[in-house]
C-alpha positions in Angstrom: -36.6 45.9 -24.0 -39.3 47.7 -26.0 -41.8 45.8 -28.3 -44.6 47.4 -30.6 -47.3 45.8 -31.7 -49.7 47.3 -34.6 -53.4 48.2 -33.2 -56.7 48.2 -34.9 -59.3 48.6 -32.5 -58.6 45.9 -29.7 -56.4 43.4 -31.6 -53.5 43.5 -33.7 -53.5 44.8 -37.0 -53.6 42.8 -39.9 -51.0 44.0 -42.1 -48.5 46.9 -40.4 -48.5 48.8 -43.6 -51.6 51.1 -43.2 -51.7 51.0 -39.1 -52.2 54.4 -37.2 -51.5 53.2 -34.0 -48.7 51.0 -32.2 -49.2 49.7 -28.3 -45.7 50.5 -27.2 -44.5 48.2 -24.1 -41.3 48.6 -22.0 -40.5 45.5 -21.0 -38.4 44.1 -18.1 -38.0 40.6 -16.5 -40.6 39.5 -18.5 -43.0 42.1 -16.9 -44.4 44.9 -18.5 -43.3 48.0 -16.6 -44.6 50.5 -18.7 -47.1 51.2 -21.8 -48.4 53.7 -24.3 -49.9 54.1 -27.8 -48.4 55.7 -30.4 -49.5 57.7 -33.1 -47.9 56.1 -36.4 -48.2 57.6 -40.2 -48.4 54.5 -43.1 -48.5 57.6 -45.5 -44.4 58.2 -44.9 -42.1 56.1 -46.8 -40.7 53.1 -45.3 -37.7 54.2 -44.6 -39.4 57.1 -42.2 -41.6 54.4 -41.2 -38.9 52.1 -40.1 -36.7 55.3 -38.4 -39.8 56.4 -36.2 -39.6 52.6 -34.7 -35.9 53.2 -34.3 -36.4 56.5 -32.5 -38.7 54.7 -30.2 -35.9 52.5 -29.2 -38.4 49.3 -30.5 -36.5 45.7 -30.2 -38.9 43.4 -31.1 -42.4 44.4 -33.3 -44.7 42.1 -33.5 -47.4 42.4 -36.0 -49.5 40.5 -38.6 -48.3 40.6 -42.2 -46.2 43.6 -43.7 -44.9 44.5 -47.3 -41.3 42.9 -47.9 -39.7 46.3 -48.8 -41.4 47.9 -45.2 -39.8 44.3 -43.5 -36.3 44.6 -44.7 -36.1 48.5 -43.8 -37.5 47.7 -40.4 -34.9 44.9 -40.1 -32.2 46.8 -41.4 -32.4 49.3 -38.6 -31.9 46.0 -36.2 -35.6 45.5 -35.0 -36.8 42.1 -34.9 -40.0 41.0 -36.3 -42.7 38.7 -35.2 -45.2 38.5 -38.1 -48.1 36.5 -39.1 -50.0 36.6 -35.9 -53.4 37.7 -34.9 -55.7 38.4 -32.1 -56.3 40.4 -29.1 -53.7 42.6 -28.3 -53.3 42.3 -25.1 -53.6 38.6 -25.5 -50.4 38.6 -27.9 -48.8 41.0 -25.5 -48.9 38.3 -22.6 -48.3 35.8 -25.0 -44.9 37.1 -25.6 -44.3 37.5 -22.3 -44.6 33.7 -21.7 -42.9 32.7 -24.8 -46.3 31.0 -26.0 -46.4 33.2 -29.5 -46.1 29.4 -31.1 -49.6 28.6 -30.0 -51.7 28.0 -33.3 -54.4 30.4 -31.8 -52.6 33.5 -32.8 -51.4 31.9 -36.3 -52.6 34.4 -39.1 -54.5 32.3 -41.7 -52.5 31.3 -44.6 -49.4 32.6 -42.3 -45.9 30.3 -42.7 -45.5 29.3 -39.0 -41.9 28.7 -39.3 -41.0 31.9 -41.0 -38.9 34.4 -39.1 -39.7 33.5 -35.7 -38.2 35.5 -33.0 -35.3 33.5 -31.5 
């Protein structure tokens, strides 16, 4: 499996949209087994947007919040999303790893909790 998550500096970035760089992490038996960054434009449309995630092969992006139009083209492409969280990025990273995403400390503020959670 391959998950992104949206970098600004060390943690993840706020709001996908207008991020220039994703952690990219290729992820078996709940191990990371390998990791890079990649470059990403916010100045292409969505739909360009949502096909470089696709041509990365992403599963699973987990980011903070994103525009509605930018969600549903990155859905419709079959990713899954993990939004409204926050923090350190590599926290979030081992996080997901131990299924502990749920833990209030990387709830965004003003973030529904319950809204599409990865399953």
């Amino acid at each position: 499996m391959k998950v992104a998550l949206p970098v600004w500096d060390k943690r993840l970035s706020p709001v996908l949209d207008f991020a220039h760089r994703l952690l990219v992490a290729k992820i078996q038996n709940r191990a990371v087994m390998q990791r890079w960054y990649h470059p990403i434009n916010p100045q292409l449309s969505i739909f360009s947007q949502a096909a470089v995630l696709s041509h990365l092969g992403i599963e699973v992006l987990i980011c903070g919040s994103l525009s509605s139009d930018l969600s549903d083209m990155i859905q419709s492409f079959g990713i899954q999303i993990i939004p409204g969280l926050t923090g350190d990025v590599e926290e979030i990273l081992h996080a997901f790893l131990n299924n502990r995403l749920a833990e209030p400390r990387f709830r965004l503020p003003g973030a529904n909790a319950g809204s599409r959670r990865f399953q």
